[in-house]
OpenMM code with the backbone's topology and positions (N, CA, C; nanometers):
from openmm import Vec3, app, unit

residues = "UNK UNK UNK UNK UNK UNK UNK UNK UNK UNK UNK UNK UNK UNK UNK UNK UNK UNK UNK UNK UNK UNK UNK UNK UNK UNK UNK UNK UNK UNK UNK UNK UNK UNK UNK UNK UNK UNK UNK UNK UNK UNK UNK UNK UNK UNK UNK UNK UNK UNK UNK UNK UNK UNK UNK UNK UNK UNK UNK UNK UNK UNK UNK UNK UNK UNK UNK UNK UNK UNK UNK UNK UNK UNK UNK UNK UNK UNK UNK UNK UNK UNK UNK UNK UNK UNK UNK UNK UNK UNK UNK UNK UNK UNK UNK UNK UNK UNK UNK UNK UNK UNK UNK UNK UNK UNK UNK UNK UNK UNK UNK UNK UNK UNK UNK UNK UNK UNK UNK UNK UNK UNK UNK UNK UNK UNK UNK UNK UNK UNK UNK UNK UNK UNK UNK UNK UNK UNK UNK UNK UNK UNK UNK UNK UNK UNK UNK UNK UNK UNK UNK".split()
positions = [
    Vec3(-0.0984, 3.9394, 0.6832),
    Vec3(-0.1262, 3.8038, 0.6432),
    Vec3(-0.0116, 3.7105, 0.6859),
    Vec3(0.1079, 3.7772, 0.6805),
    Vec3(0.2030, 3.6665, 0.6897),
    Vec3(0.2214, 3.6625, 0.8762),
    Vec3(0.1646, 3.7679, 0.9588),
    Vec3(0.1431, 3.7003, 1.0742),
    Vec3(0.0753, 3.5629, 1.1245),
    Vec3(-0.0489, 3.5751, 1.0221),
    Vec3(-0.1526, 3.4774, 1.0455),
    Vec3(-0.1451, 3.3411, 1.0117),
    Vec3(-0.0528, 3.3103, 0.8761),
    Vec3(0.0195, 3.2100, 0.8419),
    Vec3(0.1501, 3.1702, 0.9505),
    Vec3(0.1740, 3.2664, 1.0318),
    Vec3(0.3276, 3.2167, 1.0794),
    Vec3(0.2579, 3.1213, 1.1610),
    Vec3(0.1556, 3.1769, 1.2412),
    Vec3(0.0489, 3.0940, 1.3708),
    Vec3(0.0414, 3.0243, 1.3712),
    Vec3(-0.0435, 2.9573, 1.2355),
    Vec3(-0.0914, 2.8026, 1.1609),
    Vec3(0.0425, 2.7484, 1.1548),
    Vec3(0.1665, 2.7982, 1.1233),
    Vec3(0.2396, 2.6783, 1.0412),
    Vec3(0.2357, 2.5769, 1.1332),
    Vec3(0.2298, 2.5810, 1.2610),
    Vec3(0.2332, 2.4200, 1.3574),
    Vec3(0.1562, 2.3524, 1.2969),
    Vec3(0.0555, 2.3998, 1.2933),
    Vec3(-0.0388, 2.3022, 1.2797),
    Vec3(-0.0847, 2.2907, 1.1092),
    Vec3(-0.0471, 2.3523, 1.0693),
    Vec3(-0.0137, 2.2771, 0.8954),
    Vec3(0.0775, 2.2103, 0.8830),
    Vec3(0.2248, 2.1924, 0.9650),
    Vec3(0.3245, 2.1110, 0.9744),
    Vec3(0.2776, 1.9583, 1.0533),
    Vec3(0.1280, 1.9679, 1.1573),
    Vec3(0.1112, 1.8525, 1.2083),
    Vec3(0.0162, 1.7944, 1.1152),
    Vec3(-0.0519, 1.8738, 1.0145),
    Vec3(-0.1499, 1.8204, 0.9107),
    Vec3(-0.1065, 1.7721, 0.8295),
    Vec3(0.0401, 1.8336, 0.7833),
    Vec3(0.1271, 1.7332, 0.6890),
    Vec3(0.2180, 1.6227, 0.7296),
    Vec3(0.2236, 1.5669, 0.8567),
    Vec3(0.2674, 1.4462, 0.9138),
    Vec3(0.1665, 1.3779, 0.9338),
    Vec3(0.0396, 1.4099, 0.9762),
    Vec3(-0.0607, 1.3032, 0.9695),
    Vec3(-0.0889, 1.2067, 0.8519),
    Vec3(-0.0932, 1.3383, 0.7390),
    Vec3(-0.0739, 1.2477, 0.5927),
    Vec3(-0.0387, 1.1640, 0.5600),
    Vec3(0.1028, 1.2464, 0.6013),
    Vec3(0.2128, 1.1616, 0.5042),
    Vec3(0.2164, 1.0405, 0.5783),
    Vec3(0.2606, 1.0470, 0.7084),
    Vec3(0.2344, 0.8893, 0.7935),
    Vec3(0.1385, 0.8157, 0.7572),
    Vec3(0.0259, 0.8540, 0.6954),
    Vec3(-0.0789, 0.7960, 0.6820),
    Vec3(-0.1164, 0.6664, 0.6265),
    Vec3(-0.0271, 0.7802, 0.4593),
    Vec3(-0.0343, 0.7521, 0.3076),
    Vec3(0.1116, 0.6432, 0.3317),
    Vec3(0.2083, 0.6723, 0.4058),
    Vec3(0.3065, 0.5640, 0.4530),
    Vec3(0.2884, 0.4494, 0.4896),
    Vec3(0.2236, 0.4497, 0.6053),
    Vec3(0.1504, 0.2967, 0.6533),
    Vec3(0.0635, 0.2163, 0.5816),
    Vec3(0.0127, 0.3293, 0.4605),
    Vec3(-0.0805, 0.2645, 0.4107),
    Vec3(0.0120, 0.1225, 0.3420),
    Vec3(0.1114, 0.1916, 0.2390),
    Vec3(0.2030, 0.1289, 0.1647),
    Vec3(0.2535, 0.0048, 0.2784),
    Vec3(0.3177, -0.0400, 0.4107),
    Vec3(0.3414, -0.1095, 0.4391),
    Vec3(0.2231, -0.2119, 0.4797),
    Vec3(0.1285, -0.1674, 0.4956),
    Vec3(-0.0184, -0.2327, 0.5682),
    Vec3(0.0013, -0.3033, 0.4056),
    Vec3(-0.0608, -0.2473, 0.3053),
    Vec3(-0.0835, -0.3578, 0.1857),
    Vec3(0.0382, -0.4227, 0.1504),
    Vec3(0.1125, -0.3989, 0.1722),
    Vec3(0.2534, -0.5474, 0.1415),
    Vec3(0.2203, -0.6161, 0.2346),
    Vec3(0.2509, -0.6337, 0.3181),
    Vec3(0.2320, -0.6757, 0.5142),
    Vec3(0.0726, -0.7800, 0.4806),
    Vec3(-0.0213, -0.7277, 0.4550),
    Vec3(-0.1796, -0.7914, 0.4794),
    Vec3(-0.2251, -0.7837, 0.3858),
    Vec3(-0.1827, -0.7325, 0.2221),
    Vec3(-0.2528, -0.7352, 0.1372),
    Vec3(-0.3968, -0.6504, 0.0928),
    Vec3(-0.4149, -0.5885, 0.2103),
    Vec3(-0.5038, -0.4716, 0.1891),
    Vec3(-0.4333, -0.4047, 0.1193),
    Vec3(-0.5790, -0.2899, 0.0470),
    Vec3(-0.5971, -0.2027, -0.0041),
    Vec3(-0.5242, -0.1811, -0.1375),
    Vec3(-0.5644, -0.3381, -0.2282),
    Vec3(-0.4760, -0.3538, -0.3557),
    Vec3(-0.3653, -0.4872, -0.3278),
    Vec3(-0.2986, -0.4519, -0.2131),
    Vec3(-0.1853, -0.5507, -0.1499),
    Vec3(-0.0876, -0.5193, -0.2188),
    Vec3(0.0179, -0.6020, -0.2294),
    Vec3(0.1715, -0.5519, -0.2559),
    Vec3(0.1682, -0.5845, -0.4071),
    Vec3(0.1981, -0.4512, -0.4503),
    Vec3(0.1955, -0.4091, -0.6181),
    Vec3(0.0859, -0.4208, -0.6980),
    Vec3(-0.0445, -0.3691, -0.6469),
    Vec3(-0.1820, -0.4349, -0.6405),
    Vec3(-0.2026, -0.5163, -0.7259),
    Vec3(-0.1738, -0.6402, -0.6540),
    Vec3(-0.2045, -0.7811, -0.6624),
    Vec3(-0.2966, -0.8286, -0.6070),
    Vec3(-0.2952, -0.7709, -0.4943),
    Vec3(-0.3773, -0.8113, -0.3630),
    Vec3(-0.3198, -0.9214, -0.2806),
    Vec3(-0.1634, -0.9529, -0.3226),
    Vec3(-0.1036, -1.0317, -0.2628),
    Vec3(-0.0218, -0.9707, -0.1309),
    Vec3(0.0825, -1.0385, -0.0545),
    Vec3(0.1623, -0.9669, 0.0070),
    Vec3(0.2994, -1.0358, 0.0208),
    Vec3(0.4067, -0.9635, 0.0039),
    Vec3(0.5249, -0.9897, 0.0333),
    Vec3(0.5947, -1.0811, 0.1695),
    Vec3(0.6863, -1.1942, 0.1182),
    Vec3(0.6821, -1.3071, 0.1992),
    Vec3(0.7606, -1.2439, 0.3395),
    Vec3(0.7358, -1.3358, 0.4151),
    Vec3(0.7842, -1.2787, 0.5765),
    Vec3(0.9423, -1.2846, 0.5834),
    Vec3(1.0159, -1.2102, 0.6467),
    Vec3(1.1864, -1.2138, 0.6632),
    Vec3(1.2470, -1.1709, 0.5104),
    Vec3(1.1608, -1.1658, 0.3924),
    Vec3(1.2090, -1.1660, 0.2422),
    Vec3(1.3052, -0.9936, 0.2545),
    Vec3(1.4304, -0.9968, 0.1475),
    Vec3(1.5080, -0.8387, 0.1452),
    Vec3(1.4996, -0.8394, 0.0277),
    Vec3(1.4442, -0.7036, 0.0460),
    Vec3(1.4640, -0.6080, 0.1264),
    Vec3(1.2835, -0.5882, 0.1335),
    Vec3(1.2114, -0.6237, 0.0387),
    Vec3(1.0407, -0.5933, 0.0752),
    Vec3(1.0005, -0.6133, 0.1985),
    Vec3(1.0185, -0.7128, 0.2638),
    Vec3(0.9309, -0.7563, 0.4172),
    Vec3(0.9422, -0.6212, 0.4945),
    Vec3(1.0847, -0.5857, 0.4474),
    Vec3(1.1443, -0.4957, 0.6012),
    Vec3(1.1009, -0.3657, 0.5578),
    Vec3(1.1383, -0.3086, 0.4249),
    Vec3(1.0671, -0.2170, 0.3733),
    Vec3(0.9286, -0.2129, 0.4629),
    Vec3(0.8144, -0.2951, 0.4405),
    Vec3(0.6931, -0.2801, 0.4343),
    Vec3(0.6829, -0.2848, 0.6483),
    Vec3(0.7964, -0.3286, 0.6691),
    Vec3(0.7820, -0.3222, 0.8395),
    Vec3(0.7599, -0.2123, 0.8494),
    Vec3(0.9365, -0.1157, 0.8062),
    Vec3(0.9528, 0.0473, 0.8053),
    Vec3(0.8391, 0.1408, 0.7889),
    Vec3(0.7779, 0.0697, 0.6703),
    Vec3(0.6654, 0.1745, 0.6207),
    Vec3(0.5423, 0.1748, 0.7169),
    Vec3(0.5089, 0.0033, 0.7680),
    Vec3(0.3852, 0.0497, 0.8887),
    Vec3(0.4614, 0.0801, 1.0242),
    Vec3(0.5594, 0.1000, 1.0750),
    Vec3(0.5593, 0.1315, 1.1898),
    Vec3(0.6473, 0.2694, 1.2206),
    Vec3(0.6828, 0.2943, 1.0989),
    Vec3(0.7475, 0.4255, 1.0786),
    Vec3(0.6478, 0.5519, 1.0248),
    Vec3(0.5321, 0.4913, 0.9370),
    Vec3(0.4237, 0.5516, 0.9331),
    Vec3(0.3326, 0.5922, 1.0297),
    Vec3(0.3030, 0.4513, 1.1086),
    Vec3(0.1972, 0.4425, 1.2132),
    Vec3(0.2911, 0.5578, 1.3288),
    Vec3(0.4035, 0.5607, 1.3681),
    Vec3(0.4772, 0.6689, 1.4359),
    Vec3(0.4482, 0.7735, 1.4157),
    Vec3(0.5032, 0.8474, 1.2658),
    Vec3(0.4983, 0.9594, 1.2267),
    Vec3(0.3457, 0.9944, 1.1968),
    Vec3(0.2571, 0.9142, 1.1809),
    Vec3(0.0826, 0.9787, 1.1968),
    Vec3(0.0314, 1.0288, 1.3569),
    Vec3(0.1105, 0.9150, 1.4481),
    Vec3(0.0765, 1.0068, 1.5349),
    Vec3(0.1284, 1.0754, 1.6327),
    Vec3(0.2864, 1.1359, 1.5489),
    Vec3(0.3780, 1.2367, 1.6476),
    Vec3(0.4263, 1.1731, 1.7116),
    Vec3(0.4470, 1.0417, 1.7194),
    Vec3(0.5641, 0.9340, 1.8749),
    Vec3(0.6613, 0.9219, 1.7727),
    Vec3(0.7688, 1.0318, 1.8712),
    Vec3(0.9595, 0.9329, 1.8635),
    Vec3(0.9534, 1.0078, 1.6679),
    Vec3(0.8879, 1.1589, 1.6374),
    Vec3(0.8650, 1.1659, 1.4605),
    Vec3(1.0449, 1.1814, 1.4356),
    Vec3(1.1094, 1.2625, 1.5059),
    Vec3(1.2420, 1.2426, 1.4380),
    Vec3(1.3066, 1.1347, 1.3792),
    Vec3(1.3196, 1.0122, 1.5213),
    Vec3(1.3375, 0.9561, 1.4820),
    Vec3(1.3161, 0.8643, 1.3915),
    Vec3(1.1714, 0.8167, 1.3782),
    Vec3(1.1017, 0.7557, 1.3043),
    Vec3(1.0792, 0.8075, 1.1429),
    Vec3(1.0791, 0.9367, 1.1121),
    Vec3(1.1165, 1.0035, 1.0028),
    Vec3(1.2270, 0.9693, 0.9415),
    Vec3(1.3556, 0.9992, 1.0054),
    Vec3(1.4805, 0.9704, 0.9900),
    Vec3(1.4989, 0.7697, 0.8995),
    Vec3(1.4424, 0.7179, 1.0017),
    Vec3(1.4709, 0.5841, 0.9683),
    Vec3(1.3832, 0.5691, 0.8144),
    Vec3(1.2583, 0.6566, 0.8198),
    Vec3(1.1790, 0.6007, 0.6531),
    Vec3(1.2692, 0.6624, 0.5785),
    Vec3(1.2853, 0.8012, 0.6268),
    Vec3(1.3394, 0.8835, 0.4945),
    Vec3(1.4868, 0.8049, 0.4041),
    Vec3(1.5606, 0.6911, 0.5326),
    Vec3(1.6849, 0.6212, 0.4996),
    Vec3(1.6299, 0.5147, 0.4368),
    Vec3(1.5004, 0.4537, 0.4453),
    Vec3(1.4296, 0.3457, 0.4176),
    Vec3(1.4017, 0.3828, 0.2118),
    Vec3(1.3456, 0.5145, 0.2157),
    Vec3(1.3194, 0.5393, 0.1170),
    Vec3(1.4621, 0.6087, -0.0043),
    Vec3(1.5377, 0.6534, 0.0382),
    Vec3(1.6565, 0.6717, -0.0020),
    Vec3(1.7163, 0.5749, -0.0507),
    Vec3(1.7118, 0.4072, -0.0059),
    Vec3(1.7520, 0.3320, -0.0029),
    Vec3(1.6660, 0.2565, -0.1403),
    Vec3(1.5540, 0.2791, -0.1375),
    Vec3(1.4984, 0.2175, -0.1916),
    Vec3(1.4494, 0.3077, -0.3366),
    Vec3(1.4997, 0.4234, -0.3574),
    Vec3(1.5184, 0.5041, -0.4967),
    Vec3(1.6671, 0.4638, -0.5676),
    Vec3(1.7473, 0.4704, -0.4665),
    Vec3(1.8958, 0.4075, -0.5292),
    Vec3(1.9275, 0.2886, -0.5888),
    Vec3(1.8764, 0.1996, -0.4827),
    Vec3(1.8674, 0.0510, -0.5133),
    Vec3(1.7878, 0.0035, -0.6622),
    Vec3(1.6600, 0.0129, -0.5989),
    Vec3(1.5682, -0.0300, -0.6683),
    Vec3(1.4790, 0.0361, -0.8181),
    Vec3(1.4710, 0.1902, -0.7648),
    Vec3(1.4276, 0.2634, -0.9392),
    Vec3(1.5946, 0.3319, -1.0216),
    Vec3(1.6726, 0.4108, -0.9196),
    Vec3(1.7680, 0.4341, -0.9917),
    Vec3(1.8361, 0.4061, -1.0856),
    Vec3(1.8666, 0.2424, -1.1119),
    Vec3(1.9397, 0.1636, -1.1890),
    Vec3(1.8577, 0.1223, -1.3324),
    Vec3(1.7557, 0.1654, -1.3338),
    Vec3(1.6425, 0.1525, -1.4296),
    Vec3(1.6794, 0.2978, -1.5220),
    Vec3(1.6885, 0.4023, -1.4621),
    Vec3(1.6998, 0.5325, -1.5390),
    Vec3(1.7046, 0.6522, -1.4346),
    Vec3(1.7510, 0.7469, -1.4909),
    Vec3(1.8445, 0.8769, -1.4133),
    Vec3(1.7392, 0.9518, -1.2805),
    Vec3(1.6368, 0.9939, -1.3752),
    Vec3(1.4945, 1.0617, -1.3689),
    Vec3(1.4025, 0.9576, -1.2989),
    Vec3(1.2937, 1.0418, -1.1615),
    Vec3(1.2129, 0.9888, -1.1026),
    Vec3(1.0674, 0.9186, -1.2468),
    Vec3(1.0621, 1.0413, -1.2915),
    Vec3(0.9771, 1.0366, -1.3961),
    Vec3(0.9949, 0.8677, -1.4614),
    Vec3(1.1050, 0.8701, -1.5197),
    Vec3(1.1168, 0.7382, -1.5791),
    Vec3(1.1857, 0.5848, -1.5450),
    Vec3(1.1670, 0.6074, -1.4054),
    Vec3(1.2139, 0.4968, -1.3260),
    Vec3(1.0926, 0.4458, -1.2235),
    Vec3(0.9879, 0.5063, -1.2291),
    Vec3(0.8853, 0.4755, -1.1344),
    Vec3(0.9054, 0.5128, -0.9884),
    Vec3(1.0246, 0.5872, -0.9422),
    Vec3(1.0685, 0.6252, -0.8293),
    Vec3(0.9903, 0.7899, -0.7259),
    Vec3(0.9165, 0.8031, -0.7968),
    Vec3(0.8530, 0.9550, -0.8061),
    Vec3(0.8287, 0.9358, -0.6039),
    Vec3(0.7145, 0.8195, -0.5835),
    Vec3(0.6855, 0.7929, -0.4633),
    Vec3(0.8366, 0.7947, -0.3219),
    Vec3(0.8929, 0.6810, -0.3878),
    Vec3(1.0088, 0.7030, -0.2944),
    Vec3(1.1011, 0.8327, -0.3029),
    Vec3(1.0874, 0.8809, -0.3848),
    Vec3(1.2034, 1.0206, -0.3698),
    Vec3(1.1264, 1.0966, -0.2857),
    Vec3(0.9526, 1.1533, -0.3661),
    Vec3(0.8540, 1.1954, -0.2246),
    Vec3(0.8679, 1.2004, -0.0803),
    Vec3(0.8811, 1.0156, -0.0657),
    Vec3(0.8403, 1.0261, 0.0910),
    Vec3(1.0038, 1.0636, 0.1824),
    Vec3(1.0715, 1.0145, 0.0814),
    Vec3(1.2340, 1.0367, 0.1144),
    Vec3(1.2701, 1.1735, 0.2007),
    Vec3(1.2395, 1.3146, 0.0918),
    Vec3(1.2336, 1.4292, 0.1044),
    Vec3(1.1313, 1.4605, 0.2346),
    Vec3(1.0040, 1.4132, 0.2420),
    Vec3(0.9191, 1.4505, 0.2917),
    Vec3(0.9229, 1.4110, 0.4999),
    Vec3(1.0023, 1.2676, 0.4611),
    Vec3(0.9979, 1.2861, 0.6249),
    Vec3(1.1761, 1.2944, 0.6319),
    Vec3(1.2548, 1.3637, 0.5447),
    Vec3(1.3703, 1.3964, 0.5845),
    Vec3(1.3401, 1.5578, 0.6254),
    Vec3(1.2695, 1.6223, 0.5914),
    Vec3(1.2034, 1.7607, 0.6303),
    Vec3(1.1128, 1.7682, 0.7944),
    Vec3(1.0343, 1.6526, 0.7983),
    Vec3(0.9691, 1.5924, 0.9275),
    Vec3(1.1021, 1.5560, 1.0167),
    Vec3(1.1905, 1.4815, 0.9608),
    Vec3(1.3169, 1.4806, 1.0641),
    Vec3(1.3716, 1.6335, 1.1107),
    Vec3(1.3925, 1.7002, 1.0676),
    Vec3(1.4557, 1.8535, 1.0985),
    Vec3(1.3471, 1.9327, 1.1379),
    Vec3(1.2112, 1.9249, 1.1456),
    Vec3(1.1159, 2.0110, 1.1687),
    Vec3(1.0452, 1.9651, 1.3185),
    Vec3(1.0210, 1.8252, 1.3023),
    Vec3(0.9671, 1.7999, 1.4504),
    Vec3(0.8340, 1.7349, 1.4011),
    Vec3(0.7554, 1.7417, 1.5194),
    Vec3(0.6008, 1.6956, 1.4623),
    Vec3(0.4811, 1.8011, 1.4457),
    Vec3(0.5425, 1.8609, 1.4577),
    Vec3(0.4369, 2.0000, 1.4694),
    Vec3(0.3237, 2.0224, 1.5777),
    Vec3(0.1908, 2.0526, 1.5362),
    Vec3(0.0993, 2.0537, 1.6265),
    Vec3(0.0675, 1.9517, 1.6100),
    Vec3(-0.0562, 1.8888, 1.7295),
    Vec3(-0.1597, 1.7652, 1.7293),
    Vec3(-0.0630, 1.6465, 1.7273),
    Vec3(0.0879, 1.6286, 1.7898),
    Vec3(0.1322, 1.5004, 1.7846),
    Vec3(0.1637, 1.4706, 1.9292),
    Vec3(0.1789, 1.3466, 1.9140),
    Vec3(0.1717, 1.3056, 2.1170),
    Vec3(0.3432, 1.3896, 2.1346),
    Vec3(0.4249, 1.3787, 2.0636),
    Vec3(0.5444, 1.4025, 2.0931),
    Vec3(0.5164, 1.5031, 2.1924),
    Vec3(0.4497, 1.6662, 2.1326),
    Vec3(0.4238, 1.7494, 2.2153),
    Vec3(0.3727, 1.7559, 2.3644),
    Vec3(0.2605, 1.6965, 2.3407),
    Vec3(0.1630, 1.6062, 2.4416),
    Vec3(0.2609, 1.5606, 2.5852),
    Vec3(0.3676, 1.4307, 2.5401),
    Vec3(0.4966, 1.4194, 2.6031),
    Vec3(0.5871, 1.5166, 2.6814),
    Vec3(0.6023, 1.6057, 2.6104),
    Vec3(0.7233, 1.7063, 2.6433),
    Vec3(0.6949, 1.7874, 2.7331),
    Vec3(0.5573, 1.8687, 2.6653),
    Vec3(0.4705, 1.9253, 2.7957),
    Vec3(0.4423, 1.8296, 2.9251),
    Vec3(0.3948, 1.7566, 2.9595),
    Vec3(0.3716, 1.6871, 3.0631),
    Vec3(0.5031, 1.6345, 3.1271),
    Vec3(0.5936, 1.5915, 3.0861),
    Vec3(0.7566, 1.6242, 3.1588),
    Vec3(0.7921, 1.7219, 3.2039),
    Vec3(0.7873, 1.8226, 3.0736),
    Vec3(0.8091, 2.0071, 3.1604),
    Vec3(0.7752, 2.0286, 3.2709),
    Vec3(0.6190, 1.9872, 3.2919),
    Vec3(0.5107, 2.0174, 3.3947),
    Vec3(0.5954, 1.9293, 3.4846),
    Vec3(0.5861, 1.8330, 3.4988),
    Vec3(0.6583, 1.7210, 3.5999),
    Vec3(0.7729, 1.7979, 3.6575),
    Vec3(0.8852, 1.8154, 3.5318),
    Vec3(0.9897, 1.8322, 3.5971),
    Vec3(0.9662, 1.9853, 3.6537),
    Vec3(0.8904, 2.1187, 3.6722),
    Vec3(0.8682, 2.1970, 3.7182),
    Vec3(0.8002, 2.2249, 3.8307),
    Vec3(0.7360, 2.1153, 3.8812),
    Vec3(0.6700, 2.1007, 3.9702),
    Vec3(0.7526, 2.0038, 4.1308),
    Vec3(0.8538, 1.9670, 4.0218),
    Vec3(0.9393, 1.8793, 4.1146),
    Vec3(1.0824, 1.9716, 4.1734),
    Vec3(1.0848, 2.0905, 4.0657),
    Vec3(1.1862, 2.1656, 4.1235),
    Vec3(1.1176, 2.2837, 4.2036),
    Vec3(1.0239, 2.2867, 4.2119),
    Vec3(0.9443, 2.4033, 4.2976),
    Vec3(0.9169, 2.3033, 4.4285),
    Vec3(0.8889, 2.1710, 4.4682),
    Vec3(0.9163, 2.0895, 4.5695),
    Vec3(1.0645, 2.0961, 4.6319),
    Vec3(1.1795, 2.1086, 4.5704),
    Vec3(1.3066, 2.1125, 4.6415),
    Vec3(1.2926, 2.2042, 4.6608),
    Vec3(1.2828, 2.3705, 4.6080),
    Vec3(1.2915, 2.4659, 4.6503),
    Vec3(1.2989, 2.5156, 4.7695),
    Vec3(1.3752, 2.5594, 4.8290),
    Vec3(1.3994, 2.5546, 4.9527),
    Vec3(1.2765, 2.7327, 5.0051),
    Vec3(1.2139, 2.7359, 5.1006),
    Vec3(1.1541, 2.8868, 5.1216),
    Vec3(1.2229, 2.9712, 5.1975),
    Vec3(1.2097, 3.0510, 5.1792),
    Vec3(1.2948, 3.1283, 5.2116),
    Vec3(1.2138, 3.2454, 5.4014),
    Vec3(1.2743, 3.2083, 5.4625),
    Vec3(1.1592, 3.2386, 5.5593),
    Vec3(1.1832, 3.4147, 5.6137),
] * unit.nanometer
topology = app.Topology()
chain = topology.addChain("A")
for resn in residues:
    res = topology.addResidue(resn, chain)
    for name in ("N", "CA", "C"):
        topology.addAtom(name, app.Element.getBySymbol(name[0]), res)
């Protein structure tokens, strides 16, 4: 069994970046446009250039919209997971110790979640891969062109 699980993990590791990017963008899309509830479901949205929300809600759709579909996930992981770190310290921390009683549960989540996506990669089904392979190919095809033959 634990062969058969080792197989999948790519692609349970690319099923859990699709998510989470998902459920990420979602959060910046409703600050940003007010969909889906809007910012703090109000159905409103957070004013343009405003700090730290505007930029937050940038991070979250384009760091989401990244990490859903495998482009640049390190990096783009990296920057939410600092986005969300930032925003458990700042903003629920000072309220109380515990995620539980600071309302911080979400940001510690996504914090952890694409700081793990930073060290892991994108797994299966992300363009990153898509990318890398098709360079490989490139650059292998370009060193079999210099190759000199040998007669």
């Amino acid at each position: 069994m634990s062969g058969r699980l080792d197989s999948a993990q790519p692609y349970a590791l690319g099923l859990f970046r699709i998510v989470v990017g998902l459920l990420f963008a979602c959060h910046g899309a409703a600050s940003l446009f007010g969909v889906l509830g809007g910012a703090s479901g109000t159905g409103g949205t957070v004013d343009a250039g405003t700090w730290p929300g505007w930029y937050a809600a940038v991070i979250q759709l384009v760091g989401g919209g990244l990490v859903l579909l495998g482009l640049g996930t390190r990096a783009a992981a990296l920057a939410s997971s600092g986005s969300m770190a930032y925003a458990y310290f700042k903003v629920h921390q000072p309220d109380a110790l515990w995620p539980m009683e600071n309302g911080g549960e979400a940001s510690a989540m996504f914090c952890w979640a694409f700081l793990l996506l930073t060290f892991t990669g994108s797994g299966a089904l992300g363009l990153d891969r898509l990318f890398a392979r098709r360079t490989s190919e490139q650059e292998k095809a370009a060193a079999e062109r210099q190759t000199p033959v040998a007669a």
